[in-house]
Structure formats: C-alpha cells, structure tokens
C-alpha positions as CSV (number, residue, x, y, z in Angstrom):
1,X,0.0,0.0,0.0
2,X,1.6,3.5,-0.7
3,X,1.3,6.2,2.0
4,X,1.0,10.3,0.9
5,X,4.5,11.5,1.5
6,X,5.1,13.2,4.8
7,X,5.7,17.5,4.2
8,X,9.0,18.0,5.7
9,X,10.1,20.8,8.1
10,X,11.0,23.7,5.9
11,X,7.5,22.7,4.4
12,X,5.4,23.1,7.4
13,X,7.3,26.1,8.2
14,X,6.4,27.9,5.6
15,X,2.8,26.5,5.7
16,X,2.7,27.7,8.9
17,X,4.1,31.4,7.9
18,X,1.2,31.4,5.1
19,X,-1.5,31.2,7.6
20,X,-0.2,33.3,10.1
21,X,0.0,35.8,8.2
22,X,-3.3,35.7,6.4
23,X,-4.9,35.0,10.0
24,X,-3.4,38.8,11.1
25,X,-4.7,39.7,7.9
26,X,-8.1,39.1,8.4
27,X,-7.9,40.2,11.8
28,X,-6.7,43.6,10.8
29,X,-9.1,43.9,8.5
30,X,-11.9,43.0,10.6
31,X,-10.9,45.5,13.3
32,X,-10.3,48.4,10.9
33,X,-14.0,47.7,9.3
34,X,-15.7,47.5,12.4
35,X,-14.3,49.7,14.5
36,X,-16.1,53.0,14.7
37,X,-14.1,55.9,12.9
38,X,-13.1,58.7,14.6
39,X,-14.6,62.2,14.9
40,X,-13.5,65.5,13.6
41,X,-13.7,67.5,16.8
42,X,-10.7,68.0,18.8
43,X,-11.2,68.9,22.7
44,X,-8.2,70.9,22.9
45,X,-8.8,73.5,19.7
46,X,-10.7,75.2,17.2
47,X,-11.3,73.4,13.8
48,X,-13.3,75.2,11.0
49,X,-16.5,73.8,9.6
50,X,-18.2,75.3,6.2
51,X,-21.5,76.3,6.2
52,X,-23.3,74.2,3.0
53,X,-26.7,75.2,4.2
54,X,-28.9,78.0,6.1
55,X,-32.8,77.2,6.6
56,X,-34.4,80.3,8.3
57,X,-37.0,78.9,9.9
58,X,-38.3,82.6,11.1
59,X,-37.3,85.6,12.0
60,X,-34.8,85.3,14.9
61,X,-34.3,81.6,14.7
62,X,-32.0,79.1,12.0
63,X,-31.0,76.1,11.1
64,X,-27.6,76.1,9.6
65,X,-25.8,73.0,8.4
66,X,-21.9,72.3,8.6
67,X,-19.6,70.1,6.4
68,X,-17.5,67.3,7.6
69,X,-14.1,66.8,5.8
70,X,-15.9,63.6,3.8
71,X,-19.2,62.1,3.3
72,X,-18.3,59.6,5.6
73,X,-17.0,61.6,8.6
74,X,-18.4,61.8,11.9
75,X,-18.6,64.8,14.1
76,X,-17.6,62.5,16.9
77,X,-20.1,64.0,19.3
78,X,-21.7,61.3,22.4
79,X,-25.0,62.0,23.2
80,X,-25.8,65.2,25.8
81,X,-22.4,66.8,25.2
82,X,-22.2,70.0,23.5
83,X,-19.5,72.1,21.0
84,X,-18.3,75.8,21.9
85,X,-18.4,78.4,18.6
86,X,-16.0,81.2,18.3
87,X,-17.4,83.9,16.6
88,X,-17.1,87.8,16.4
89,X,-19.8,90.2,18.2
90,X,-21.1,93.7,16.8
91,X,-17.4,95.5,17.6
92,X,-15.4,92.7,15.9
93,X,-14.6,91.2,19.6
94,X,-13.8,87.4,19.5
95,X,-16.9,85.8,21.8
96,X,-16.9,82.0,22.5
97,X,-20.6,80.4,23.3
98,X,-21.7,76.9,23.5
99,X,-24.0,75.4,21.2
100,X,-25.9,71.5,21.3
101,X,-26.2,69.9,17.5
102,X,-28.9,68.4,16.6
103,X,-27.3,65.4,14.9
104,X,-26.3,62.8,16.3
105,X,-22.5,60.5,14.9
106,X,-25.1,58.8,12.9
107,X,-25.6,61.0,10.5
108,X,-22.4,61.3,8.7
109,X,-20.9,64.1,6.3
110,X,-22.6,66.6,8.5
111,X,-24.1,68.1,11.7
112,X,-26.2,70.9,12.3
113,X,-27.2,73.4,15.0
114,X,-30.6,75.5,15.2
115,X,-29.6,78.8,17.0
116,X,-32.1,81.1,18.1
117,X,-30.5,84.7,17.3
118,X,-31.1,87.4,20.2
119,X,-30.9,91.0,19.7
120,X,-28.5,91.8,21.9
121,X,-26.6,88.4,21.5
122,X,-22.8,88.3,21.0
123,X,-22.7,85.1,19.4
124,X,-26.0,86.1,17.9
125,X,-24.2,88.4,15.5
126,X,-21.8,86.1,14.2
127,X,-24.7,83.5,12.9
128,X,-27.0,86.0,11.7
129,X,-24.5,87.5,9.5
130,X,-22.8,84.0,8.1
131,X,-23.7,83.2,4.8
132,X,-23.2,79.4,3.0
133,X,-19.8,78.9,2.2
134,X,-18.5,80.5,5.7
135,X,-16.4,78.6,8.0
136,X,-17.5,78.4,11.7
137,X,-14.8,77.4,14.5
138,X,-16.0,74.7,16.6
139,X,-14.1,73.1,19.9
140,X,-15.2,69.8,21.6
141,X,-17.2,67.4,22.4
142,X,-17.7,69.5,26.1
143,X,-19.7,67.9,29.1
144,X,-22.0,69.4,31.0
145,X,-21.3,71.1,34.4
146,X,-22.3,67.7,36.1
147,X,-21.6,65.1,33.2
148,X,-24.8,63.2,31.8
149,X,-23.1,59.7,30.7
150,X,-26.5,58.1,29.1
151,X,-26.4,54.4,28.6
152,X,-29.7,52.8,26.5
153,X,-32.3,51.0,29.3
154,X,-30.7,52.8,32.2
155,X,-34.3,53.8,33.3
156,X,-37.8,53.1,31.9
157,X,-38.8,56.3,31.3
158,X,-37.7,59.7,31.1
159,X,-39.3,63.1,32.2
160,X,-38.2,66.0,30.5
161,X,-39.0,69.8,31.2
162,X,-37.3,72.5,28.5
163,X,-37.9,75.9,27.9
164,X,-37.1,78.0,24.8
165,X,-33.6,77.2,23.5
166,X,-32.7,74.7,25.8
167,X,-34.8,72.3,23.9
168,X,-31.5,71.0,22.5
169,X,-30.2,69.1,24.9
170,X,-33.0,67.6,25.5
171,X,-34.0,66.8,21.8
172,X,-30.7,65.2,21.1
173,X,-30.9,62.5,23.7
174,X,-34.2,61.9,22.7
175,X,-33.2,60.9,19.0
176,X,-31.1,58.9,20.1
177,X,-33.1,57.1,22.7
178,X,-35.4,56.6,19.1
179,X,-33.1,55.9,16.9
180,X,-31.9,52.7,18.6
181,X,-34.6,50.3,17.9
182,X,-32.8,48.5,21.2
183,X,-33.6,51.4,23.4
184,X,-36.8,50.6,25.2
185,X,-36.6,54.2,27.3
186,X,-39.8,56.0,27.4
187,X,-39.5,59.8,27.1
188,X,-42.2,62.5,28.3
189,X,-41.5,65.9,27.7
190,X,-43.0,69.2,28.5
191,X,-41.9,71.9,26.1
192,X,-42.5,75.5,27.4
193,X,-42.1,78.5,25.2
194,X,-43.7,82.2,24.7
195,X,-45.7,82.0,21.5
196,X,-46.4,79.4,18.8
197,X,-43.4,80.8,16.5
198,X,-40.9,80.4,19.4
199,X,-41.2,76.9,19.6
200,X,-38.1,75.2,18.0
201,X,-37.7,72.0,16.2
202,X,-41.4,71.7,15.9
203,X,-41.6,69.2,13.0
204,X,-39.0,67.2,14.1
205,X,-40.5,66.8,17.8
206,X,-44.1,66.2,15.9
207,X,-42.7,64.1,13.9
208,X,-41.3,61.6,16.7
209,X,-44.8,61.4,18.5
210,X,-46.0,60.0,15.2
211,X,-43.1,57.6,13.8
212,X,-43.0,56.3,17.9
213,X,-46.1,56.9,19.8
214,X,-46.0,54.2,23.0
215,X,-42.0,56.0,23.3
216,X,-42.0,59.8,23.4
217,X,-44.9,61.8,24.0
218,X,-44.8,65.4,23.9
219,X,-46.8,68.4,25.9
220,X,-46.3,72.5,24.4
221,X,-46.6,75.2,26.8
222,X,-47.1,78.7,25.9
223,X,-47.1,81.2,28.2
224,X,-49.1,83.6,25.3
225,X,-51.2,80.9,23.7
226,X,-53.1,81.4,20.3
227,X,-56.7,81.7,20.6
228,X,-57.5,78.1,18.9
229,X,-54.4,76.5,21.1
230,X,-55.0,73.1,22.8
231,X,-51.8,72.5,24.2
232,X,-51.0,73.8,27.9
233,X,-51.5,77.7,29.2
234,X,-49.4,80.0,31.3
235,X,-46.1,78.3,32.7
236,X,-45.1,74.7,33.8
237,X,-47.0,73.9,36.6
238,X,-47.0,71.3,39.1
239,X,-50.6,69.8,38.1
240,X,-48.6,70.0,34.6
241,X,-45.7,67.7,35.9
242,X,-47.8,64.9,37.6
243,X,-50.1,64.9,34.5
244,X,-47.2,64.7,31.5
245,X,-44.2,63.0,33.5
246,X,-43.6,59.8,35.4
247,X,-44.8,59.1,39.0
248,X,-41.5,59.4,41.3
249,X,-40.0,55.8,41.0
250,X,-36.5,54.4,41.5
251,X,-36.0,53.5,37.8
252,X,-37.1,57.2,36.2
253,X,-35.2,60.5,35.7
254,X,-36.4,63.8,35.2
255,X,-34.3,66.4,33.1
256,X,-34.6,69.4,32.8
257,X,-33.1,72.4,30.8
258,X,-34.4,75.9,30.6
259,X,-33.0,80.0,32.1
260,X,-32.1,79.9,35.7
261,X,-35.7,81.3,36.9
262,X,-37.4,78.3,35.1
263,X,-35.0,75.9,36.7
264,X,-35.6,77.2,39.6
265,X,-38.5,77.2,39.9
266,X,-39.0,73.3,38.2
267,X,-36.9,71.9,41.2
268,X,-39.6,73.4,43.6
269,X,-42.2,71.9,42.0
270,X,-40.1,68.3,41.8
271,X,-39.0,68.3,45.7
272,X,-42.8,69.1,46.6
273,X,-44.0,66.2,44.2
274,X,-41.5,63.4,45.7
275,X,-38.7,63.4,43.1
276,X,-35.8,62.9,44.9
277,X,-32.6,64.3,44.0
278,X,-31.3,61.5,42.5
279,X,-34.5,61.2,40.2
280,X,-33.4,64.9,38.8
281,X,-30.9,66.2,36.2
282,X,-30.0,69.7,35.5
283,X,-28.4,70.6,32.3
C-alpha cells in the first residue's frame, strides 16, 4: 500500500508562515472595518467647519448645516455633550458660546445646530450674518457642568422639562433614545415656550410622537397661547408635571433644561412632588 509523503520541516514552516500571516490579515481587516471611525472635533482646539446650508425657519431663529471633511465623517459627538463656537460680536470682539447639535455620529458628512438669534446676543451676530460657504470654528465634544453619561435601558422612562432654546439638549438624547430600535426608554417631555413661533424644532418633535407613539410623548406650553391652542397655558406647573411625567419611581429621571428662573422654579415643584434628587438632572 503506498502512503502520501510526509511535508518535511521547511515545508510546514512555511505553511505555517502562510497562515499566520493571512490570520493577522483578516484580523486587521476586521478591526479596521468594524471599529467605529473617529470624529472630527478636537477637545483641545478650534477646527473650521463650512457652512453648506442655512434654513431660516423665522425671524430670529436658523437652522444652519456644517460640512465634515468627507461624506463619511463623523462629528464625533456622544449624546448630551455639547461644542463651543467662536465667533465675532457687533465691535469685531472674538466671543466664545456653547451650542448643542442636533445630529447625532449617525448622521455622517454633516451636523447641524438651530440657534435662536437674540438681539443683543454676542454670538448672535456672528450666525445672523454668516452666509453658506463660511467657515464656523468649533471646539469639543464638552460635558456638561455635572456630566450626563446616558447608557440605553438605564431607566424606563424619562421626564423632561425644556424651555425655549434649551430644547436641544433635550431633543438630542431623545433621538437617540429613538433611533436605537434596542432602546426601550420611554420619554415624556414638557416643552414650554412664549408664543407658537418660538417653539423650536417643531416638526421634528411632531414628527417623533408620530413615527413612535407608545416612546415619546410630547406636551407645548405657551405662556401667550393662540386663541385656537389646545396645548397647555401659562407656565409649567406642578398639576402639569404629575399629569405629562412619570410618577417618582426608582428607575425614572427627570431632566430638565431651561434660564435659571425656570429651573428654579422646576426643582420646587419636583421636591414638593416626591422626586428625589437622584431622580433629577439639571443641564
């Protein structure tokens, strides 16, 4: 009977070379395709971003869209952190300010912020007079003054209280709470504003309460309602709260985000309803 001829050593040695080195290969490979690519911000100093688009959305308020270096960048921005601007006031004085996109590192090639522009606002200035094709300076990711770290499922539900501009925030963690079909958070938020026309990000925040009705439902204040309004009246109230938030319980969170008065006067209404402190966020 003949018997296959044994490989001999140099033969195996280089057999074993081959697939050593296409194992690290295919490891490589694997890591560099399924790692997650790094963002363009930089924590420690300015980088310019072009303006490709400005959506006015009405008088005082914008939407204004930035550029990544590719289609396939990411801002490199976790959720409820936030980016400072540099930017030049009404005498040509450099002014720093803090802003919260919108977008989220899902959306690649771009990120945008909605900035509501105040009369008398340094930073103001800067957007109201930037036109597409400008370049903005942007510094981060930042964290907030006590940091936020959200984790999916890490309560059942959220209660969230914003008012005017500070809607951000809020509206940020809330995409991506929907975006993640593995994210079972609920989130309840009150939105307070002046009129109709200040309320930002309207269709978006419509839009969720539609696309994911048993996960965020939403509740508008206005503090100088339309005539034909069906949404709340006045400001935030504690009847408001107990009626549009969850009960005090162990595994909820309420956030809020709004001026100092309003957040003042939110934690009032919290400690007299139960919600301990560890049950409240400020941003």
């Amino acid at each position: 009977m003949d018997f296959m001829a044994m490989p001999n050593a140099d033969v195996l040695g280089v057999l074993v070379a081959i697939f050593s080195v296409a194992a690290i290969a295919a490891a490589s490979s694997y890591y560099f395709l399924s790692r997650k690519p790094k963002g363009c911000l930089d924590p420690q100093k300015f980088k310019e971003f072009k303006l490709i688009k400005k959506t006015q959305i009405s008088p005082d308020v914008a939407r204004f869209r930035f550029s990544l270096p590719t289609p396939k960048s990411l801002l490199g921005l976790p959720p409820v952190s936030y980016v400072l601007c540099r930017g030049k006031d009404l005498e040509g004085q450099e002014v720093i300010r803090s802003y919260t996109p919108i977008t989220l590192d899902s959306q690649l090639g771009y990120f945008e912020l909605v900035v509501k522009m105040y009369p008398e606002g340094k930073m103001s200035n800067h957007f109201r007079e930037m036109r597409e094709g400008d370049y903005l300076a942007v510094k981060g990711p930042q964290a907030f003054k006590v940091p936020f770290n959200y984790k999916p499922g890490q309560v059942r539900a959220f209660g969230m209280i914003a008012g005017g501009s500070a809607i951000t925030p809020m509206f940020q963690l809330t995409r991506a709470i929907l975006e993640n079909p593995e994210d079972k958070t609920i989130v309840h938020l009150i939105y307070a504003n002046s009129t109709f026309e200040d309320i930002l990000l309207k269709g978006d925040l419509d839009e969720f309460a539609s696309k994911f009705p048993d996960r965020f439902k939403i509740y508008y204040v206005l503090s100088q309602p339309p005539e034909a309004w069906t949404g709340g009246s006045g400001h935030v109230s504690k009847e408001m709260i107990q009626n549009h938030c969850p009960p005090p319980a162990p595994d909820i969170q309420i956030l809020r985000c709004g001026p100092p008065g309003m957040n003042e006067a939110m934690a009032a209404h919290l400690n007299a309803l139960g919600y301990t402190s560890s049950m409240q966020y400020e941003f």
